[in-house]
C-alpha positions in Angstrom: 50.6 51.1 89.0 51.4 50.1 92.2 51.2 53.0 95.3 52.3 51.0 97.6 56.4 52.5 99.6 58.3 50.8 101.5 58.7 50.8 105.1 62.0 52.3 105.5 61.0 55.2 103.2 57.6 55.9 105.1 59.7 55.9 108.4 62.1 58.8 106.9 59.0 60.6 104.8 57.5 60.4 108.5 60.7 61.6 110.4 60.9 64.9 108.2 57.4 65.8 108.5 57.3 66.0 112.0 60.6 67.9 112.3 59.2 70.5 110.1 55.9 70.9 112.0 57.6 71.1 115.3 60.4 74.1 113.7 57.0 76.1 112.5 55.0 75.3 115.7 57.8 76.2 117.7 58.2 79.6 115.1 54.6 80.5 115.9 54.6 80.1 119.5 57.1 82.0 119.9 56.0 84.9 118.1 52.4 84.2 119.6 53.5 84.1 123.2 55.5 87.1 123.2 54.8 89.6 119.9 58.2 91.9 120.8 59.4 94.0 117.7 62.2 91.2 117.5 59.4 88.3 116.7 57.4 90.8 114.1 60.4 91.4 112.4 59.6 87.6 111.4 57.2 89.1 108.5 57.9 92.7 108.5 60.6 93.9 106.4 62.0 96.4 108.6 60.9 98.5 111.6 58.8 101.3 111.4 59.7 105.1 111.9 59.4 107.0 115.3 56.3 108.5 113.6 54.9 104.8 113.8 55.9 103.3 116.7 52.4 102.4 117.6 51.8 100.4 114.7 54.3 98.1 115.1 53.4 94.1 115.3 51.8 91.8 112.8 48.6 92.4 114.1 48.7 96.0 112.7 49.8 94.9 109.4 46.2 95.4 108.0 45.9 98.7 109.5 48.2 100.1 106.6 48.3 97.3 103.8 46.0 96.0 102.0 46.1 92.1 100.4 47.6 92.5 96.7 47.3 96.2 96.8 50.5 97.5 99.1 49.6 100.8 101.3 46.0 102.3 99.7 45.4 105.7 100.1 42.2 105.8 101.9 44.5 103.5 104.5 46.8 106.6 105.3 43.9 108.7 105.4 42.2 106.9 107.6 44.4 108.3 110.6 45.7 111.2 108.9 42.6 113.0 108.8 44.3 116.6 108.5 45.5 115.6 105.5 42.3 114.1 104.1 40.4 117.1 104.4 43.1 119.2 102.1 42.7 116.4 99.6 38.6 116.5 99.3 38.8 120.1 99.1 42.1 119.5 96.4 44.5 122.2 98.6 47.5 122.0 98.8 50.2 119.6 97.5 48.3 116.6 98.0 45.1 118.3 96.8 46.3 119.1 93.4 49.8 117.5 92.6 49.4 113.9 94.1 45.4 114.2 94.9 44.4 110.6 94.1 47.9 108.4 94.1 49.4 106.2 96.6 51.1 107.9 99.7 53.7 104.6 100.0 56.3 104.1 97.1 56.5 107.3 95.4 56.8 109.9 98.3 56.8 108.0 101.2 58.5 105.0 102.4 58.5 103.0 105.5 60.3 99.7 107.5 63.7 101.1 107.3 64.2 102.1 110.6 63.2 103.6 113.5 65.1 106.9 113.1 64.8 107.0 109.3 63.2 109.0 107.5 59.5 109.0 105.9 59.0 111.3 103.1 61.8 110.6 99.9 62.7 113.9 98.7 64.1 114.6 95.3 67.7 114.0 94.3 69.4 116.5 96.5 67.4 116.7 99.4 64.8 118.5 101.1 66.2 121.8 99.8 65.5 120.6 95.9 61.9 119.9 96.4 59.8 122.5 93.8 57.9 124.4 96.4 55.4 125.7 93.2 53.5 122.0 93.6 51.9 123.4 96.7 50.5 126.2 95.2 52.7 128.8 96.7 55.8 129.7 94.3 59.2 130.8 96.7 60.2 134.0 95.1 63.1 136.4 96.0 64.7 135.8 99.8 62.3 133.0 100.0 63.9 130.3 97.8 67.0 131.0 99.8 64.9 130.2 103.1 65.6 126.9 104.8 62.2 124.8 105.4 62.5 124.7 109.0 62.4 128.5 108.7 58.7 128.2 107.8 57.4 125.1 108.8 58.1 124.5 112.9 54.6 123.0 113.5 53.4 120.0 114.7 50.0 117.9 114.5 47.8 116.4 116.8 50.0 113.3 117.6 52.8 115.7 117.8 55.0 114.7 114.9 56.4 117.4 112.9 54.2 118.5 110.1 54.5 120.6 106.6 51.0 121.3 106.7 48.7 124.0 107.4 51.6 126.5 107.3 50.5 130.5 107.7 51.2 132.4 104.6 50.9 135.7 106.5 54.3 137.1 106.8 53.9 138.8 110.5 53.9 135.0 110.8 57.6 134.7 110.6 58.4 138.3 110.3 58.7 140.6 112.7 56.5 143.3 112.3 58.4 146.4 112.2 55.7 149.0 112.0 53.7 147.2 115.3 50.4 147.0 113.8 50.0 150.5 112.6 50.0 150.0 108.8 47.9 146.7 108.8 48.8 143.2 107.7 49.2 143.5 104.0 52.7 143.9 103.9 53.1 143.3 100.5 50.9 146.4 99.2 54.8 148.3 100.1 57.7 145.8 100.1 58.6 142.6 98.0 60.1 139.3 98.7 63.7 140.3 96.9 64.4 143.0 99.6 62.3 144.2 102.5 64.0 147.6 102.9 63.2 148.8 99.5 59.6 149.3 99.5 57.4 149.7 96.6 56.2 153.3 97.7 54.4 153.3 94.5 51.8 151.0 95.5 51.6 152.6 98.9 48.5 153.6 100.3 48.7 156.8 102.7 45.4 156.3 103.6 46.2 153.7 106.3 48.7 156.4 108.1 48.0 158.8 110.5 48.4 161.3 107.3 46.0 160.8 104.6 47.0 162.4 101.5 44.6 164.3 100.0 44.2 167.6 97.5 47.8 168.7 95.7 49.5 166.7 98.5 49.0 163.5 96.1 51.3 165.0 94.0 54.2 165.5 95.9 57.6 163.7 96.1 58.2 161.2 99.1 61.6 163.2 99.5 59.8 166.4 100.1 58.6 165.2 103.5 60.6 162.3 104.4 64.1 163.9 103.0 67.0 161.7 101.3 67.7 158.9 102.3 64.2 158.6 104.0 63.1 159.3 107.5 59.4 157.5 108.5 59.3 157.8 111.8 58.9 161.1 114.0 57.6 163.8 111.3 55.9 166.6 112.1 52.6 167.4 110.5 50.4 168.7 113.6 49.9 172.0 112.0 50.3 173.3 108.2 53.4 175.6 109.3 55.0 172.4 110.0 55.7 172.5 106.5 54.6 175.6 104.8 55.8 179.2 105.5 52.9 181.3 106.4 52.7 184.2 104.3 50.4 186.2 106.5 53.3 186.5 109.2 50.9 185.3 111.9 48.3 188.2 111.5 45.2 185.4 110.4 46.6 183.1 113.1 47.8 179.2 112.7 44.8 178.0 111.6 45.4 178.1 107.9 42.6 175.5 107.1 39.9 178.7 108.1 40.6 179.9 104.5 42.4 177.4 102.3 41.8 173.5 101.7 44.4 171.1 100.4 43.7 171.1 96.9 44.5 174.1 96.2 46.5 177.7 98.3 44.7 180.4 95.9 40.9 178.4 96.2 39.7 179.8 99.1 36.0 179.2 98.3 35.7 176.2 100.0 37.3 178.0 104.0 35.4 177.6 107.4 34.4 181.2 107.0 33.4 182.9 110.9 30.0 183.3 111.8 28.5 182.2 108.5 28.8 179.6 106.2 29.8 180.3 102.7 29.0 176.7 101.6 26.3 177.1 98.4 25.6 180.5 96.7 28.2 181.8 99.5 31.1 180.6 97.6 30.3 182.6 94.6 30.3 186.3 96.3 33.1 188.8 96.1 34.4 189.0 99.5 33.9 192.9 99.2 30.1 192.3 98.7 29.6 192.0 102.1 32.8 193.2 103.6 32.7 196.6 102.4 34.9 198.1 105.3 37.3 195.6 104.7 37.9 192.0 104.5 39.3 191.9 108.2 35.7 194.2 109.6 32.2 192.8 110.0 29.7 193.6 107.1 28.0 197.0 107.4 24.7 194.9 106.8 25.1 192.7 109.4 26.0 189.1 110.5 22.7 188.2 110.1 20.6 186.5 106.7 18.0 188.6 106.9 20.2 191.3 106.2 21.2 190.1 102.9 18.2 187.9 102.1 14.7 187.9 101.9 13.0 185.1 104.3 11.6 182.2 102.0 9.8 180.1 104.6 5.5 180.2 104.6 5.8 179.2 107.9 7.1 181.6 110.8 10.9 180.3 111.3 12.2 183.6 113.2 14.5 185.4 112.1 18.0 182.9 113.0 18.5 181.5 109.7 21.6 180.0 111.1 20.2 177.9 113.4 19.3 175.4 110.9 21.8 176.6 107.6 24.4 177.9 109.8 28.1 176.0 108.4 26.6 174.6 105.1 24.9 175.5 102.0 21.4 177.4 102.2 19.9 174.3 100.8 20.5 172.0 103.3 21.0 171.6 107.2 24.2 171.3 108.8 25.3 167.6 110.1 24.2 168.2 113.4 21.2 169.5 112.7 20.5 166.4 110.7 21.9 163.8 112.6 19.4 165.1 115.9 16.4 165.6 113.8 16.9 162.3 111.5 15.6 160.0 114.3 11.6 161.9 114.2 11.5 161.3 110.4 10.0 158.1 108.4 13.8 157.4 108.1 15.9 157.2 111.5 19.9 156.9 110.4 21.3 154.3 111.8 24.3 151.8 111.4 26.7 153.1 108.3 23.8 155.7 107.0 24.8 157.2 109.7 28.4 158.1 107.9 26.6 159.1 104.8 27.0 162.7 104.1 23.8 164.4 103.8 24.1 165.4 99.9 24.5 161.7 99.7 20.8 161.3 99.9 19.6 164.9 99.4 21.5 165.8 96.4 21.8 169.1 95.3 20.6 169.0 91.8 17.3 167.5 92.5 14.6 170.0 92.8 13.4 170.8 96.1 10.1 168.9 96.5 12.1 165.7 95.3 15.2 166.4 97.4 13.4 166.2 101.1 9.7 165.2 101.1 9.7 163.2 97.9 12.5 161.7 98.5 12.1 157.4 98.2 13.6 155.2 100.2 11.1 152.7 100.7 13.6 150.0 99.6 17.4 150.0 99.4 17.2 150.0 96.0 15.9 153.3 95.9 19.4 154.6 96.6 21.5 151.5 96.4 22.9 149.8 92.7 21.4 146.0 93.2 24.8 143.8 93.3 23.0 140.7 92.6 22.2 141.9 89.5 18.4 141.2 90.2 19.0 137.6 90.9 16.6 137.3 93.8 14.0 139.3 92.3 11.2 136.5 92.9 12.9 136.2 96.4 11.3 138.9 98.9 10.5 140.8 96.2 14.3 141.5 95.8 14.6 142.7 99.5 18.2 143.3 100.7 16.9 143.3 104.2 16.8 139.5 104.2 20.0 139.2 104.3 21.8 142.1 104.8 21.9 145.2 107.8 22.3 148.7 107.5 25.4 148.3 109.7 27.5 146.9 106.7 26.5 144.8 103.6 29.3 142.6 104.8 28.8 140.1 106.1 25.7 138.7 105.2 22.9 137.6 107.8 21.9 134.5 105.1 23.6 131.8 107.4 22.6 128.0 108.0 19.0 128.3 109.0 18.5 130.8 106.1 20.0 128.0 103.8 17.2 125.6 104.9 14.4 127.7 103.2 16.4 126.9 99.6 16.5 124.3 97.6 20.0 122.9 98.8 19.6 122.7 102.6 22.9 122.9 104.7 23.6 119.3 106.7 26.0 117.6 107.8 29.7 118.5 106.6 28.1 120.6 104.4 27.2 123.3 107.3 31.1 124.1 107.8 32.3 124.8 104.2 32.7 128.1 104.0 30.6 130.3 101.4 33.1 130.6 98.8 33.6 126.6 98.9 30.6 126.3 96.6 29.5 130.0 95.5 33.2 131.1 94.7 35.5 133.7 96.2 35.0 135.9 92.8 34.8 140.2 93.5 32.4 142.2 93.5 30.2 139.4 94.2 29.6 135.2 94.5 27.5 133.1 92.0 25.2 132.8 94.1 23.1 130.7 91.9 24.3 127.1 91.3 22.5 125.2 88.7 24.2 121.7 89.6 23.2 120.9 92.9 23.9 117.2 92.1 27.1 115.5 94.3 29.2 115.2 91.1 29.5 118.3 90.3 31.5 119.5 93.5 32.7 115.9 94.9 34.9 113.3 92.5 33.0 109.8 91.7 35.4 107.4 92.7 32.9 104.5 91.4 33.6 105.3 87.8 30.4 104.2 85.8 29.2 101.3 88.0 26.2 103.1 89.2 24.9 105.8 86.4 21.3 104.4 86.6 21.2 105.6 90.6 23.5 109.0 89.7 20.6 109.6 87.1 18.2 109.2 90.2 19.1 110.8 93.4 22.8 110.1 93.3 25.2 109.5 95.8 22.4 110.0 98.1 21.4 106.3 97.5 24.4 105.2 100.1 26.0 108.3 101.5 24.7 111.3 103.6 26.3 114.6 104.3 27.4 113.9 107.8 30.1 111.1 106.6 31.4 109.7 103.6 32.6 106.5 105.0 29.3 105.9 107.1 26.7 104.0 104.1 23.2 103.1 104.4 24.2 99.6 102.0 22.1 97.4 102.5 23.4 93.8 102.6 19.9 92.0 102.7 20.3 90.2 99.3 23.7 88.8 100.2 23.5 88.7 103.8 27.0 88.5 105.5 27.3 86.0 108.0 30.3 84.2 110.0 33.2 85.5 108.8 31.9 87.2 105.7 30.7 89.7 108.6 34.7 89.8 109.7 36.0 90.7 106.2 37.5 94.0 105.0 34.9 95.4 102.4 37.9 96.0 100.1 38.5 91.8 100.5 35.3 91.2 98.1 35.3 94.6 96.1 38.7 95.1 95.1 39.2 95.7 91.4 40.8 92.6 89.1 43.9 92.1 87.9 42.3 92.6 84.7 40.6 96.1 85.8 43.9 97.1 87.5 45.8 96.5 84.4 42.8 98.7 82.3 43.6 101.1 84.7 40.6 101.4 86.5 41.5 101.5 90.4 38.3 102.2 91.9 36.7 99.8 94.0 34.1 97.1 91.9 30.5 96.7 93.6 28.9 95.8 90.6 29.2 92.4 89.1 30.5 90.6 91.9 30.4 86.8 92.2 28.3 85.8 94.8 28.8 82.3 94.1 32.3 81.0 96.7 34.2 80.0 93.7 34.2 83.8 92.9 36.4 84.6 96.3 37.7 81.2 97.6 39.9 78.4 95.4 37.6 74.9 95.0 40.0 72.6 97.3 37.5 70.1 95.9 38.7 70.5 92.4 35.3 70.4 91.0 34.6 67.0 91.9 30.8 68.0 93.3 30.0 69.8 90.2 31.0 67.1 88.0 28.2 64.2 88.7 25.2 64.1 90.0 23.7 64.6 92.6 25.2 68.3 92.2 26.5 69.8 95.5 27.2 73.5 96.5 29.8 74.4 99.0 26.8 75.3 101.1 25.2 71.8 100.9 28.2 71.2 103.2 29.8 74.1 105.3 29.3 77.4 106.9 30.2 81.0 106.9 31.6 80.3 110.6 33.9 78.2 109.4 35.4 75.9 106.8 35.8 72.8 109.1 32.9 70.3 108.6 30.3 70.2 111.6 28.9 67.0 112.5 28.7 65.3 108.9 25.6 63.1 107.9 28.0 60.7 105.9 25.0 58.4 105.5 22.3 61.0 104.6 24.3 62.9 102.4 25.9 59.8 100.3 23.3 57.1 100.9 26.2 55.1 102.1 25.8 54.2 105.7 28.9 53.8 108.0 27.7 51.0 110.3 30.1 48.4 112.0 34.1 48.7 111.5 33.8 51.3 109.2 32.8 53.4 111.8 36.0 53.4 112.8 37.4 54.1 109.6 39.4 57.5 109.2 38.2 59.2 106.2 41.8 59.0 104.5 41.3 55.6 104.9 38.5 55.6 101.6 39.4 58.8 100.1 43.0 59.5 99.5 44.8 62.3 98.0 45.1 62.0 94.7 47.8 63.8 91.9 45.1 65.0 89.3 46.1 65.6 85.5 47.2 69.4 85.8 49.4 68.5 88.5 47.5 69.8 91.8 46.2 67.2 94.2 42.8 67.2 95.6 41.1 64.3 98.2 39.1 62.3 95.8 35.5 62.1 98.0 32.9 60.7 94.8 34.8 57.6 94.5 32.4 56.1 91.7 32.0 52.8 93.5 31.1 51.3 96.6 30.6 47.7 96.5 32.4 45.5 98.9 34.5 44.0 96.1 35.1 47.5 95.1 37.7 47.9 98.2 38.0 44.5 99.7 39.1 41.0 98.2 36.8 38.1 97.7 38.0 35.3 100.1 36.0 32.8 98.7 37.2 33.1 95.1 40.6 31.5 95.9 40.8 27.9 95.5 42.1 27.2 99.5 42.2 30.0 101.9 45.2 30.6 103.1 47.3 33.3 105.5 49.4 33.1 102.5 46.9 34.2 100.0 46.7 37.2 97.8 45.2 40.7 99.9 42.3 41.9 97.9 42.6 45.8 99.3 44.2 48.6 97.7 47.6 49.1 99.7 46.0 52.3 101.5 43.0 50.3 102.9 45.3 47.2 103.4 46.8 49.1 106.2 43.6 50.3 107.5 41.9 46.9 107.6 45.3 45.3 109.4 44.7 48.3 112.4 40.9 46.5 112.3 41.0 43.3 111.8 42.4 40.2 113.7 42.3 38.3 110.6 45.2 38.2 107.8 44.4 39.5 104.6 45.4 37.0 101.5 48.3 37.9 99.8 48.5 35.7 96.9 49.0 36.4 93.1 45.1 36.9 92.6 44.8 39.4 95.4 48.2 41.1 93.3 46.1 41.4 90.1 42.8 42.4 91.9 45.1 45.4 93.6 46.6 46.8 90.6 43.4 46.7 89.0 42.3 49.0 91.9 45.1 51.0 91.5 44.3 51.7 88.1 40.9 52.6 88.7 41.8 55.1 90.8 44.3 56.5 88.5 41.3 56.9 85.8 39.1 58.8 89.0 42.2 61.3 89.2 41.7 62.4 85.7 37.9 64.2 86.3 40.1 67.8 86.2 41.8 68.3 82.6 45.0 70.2 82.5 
């Protein structure tokens, strides 16, 4: 097999390859000299949206793509932090829907212009998009609503955004009422018509006009009239309403004899002078008023002209100063309120509300309803809502973490959370309560079992590292204050040069193989650490073939690929002394088409005897300028550059060529197909 071409065709093989390395130089200097959106558009596919304008340029490619794997997630999320948070805490539509799927492709697409558009809605528009995938279903007037109706914010950056919308409807509603009737709106109207309110469901509790007694019972109509009026009723005094059957004689306060429960109970009236609270309520009105309900008793306003004085110790005679407005057995509000603070018990905070039968119930007998009355703990008069959970915690103690100026909220903050067994650090301190214990009524779980990371936080490593999971968990390379921040040590594969330089996804994406399996999650176990694992042998195996055995490592660096200064004679025990000094490497070891096709430089030649390269001289029978060249027609041209002497070119320098030749066709077969 003879390699040798001919001139002419060397000149035009020559002619082309320069041309085509001066088009790409020039290609590359241009877009190197001057990066302008017009030279990046050399390798992107289109220019990126308003929203993007920053990332334009080839040098930002990396910031979104990924080699092999398009746009990944965690690549979005990286700047769109907002949107990361809703997904870790699975809110929202890409909490729940889309929580774990690619942003680019199936929602999103970019590099088709500056003014176009990033999300791709459904067939039909914005308008078609099924609002229930965010977790809020449009109902009624809302699923007439256009979206810019709701959502006019922006983020950070100040680009438009969907998220973080309020749901309370004074949001985009005026509020009609101005406050006075709170912010629930829909305990009275619906989302099908705001003017017809669901009075059903109406509290009247939150207006100026509680109803209360037989005024539960009566029609809207009654005091509002047909159609309704809301707004500028009277209800001051009971006449505002009611006729007054006295004509005036008892005067306008009408609550002095009657409640609201019912006209004909008068038991229950702010009788004048004295109470009739207790065993009051229970006397004929004649009993005492035997001149006439309208004249004072014959026997007196005062108790002791009814009743017999009970007290050992000398009280006097004004009964009322103490019982005066309630029942005999008790003291009136006042009364209580002043002399609470010099008992074992001082009311303060919401006791202070607490009506004093609330404590000091009737139906108790006397030595248990004052004196014997416990209150040592809140227990004593309060249902435990724990249900006896923290028992073995302060001895069950409410006062831990909660005041007698409302059970809600609760004292039990960060600091408190230290002194359990699940500390509050890092991120951890700003999810709120119901993150973790639930948001479930009356009261949270506040015991949680699984404290481990898996069970609140996804595993996005699969099964690669259930031997640590069993032992401290995510612990082992994470900490509370960041995900993304790892202690990984490196130590048993150090990364050096530009292994230090490389994208951790560059090394630890999953295979083809695992990507077709459908696992997606990134592979730190059973990694090659050998280079063949990341990097193609340009050597073709020829170092691992013969001995002595080489490494890539025997030879070059992490810095770089490129050879440093190469101990030619100390690493092949073949010294370059004299002219082959000056000797190009192609010179010996040529490129070479192997079996499968590829081509490789062929550097263990198998030989390296003179005769092995260069002809004998001496074997021909005359020497001659005219005889046969010994040299394989590569090294022929090298040793015509050195040498001031001709080579013979006669017919035994032919035969010793083509044996060369094909010798070094049998060398280019050490890869099989």
């Amino acid at each position: 097999m003879d390699l040798r071409v001919a001139p002419l065709h060397r000149g035009l093989v020559a002619l082309l390859v320069a041309a085509l390395a001066a088009v790409v130089a020039l290609a590359l200097a241009v877009g190197i000299a001057a990066p302008t959106p017009s030279t990046a558009q050399l390798l992107s596919p289109g220019r990126l949206s308003r929203a993007h304008q920053e990332l334009e340029g080839d040098e930002n490619c990396i910031r979104c793509h990924a080699s092999g794997r398009q746009v990944p997630q965690q690549r979005c999320l990286s700047c769109h932090d907002d949107l990361a948070a809703r997904i870790r805490a699975g809110r929202g539509l890409h909490g729940t829907t889309y929580r774990g799927q690619a942003c680019a492709g199936h929602c999103h697409v970019e590099h088709r212009g500056v003014n176009a558009p990033l999300v791709r809605w459904p067939a039909g528009g914005m308008n078609q998009f099924d609002h229930a995938d965010t977790g809020w279903r449009l109902e009624g007037a809302h699923t007439r609503a256009e979206c810019r109706d709701c959502h006019r914010g922006v983020n950070a950056r100040g680009n438009r955004t969907f998220l973080d919308t309020n749901r309370r409807c004074a949001s985009c509603h005026q509020d009609v009422h101005e406050g006075r009737l709170g912010t629930a709106c829909e305990s009275c109207h619906n989302q099908t018509d705001f003017h017809q309110a669901d009075r059903t469901d109406f509290s009247h509790a939150v207006t100026r006009f509680p109803l209360r007694g037989a005024h539960r019972s009566v029609e809207c109509a009654e005091c509002h009239g047909t159609p309704p009026t809301w707004l500028g009723i009277e209800f001051g005094t009971c006449a505002s309403c009611h006729q007054d059957p006295h004509a005036g004689r008892l005067g306008a306060q009408c609550a002095s004899c009657h409640n609201e429960f019912s006209w004909a109970d008068t038991r229950g009236f702010a009788h004048p002078g004295l109470s009739l609270a207790g065993g009051h309520q229970g006397v004929a009105c004649a009993t005492c008023h035997d001149r006439g309900n309208t004249e004072a008793p014959s026997a007196g306003a005062r108790c002791v002209g009814c009743h017999h004085p009970v007290h050992e110790a000398p009280f006097g005679n004004r009964c009322e100063t103490c019982h005066q407005g309630i029942a005999w057995l008790g003291l009136p509000r006042r009364v209580g309120l002043d002399a609470h603070p010099r008992t074992a018990f001082p009311l303060v905070g919401e006791h202070q509300d607490v009506a004093c039968q609330g404590c000091h119930r009737m139906e108790l007998p006397r030595p248990e309803r004052y004196r014997g009355l416990s209150f040592g703990r809140c227990a004593d008069c309060h249902a435990d809502a724990h249900s006896g959970e923290f028992s073995a915690r302060d001895a069950g103690e409410c006062g831990s973490c909660h005041t007698s100026h409302g059970f809600h909220p609760t004292t039990f903050g960060i600091a408190a959370h230290a002194s359990t067994s699940f500390p509050l650090t890092g991120l951890h301190a700003a999810v709120a309560c119901a993150g973790c214990h639930g948001a479930t009524r009356p009261r949270y779980d506040l015991h949680v079992p699984d404290q481990a990371c898996a069970a609140c936080h996804e595993n996005p490593h699969g099964t690669q590292f259930q031997p640590e999971m069993a032992q401290g968990g995510c612990a082992h390379c994470h900490e509370t204050s960041s995900w993304s921040q790892t202690r990984v040590s490196h130590t048993t594969w150090p990364l050096t040069g530009a292994h230090a330089r490389a994208a951790c996804e560059g090394c630890h994406a999953p295979s083809a193989a695992e990507r077709a399996a459908g696992h997606t999650e990134p592979r730190y176990r059973g990694v090659p650490r050998d280079c063949e694992g990341c990097h193609d042998d340009v050597h073709a195996g020829q170092f691992r073939t013969s001995e002595p055995l080489r490494g890539c490592a025997d030879c070059h660096t992490t810095s770089a690929f490129a050879l440093p200064d190469w101990d030619h004679a100390g690493m092949t025990g073949f010294v370059l002394d004299g002219r082959h000094r000056d000797v190009s490497c192609e010179g010996c070891h040529a490129s070479v088409t192997l079996r499968n096709g590829s081509r490789s430089t062929r550097y263990r030649l198998g030989y390296r005897e003179c005769r092995d390269c260069h002809a004998d001289p001496h074997a021909a029978p005359e020497r001659s300028t005219a005889a046969a060249g010994g040299l394989m027609p590569e090294r022929a041209a090298a040793h015509a550059a050195l040498s001031p002497h001709p080579l013979a070119t006669g017919p035994e320098a032919l035969v010793q060529g083509a044996e060369r030749a094909r010798r070094l066709a049998e060398l280019a077969e050490w890869v099989s197909p």
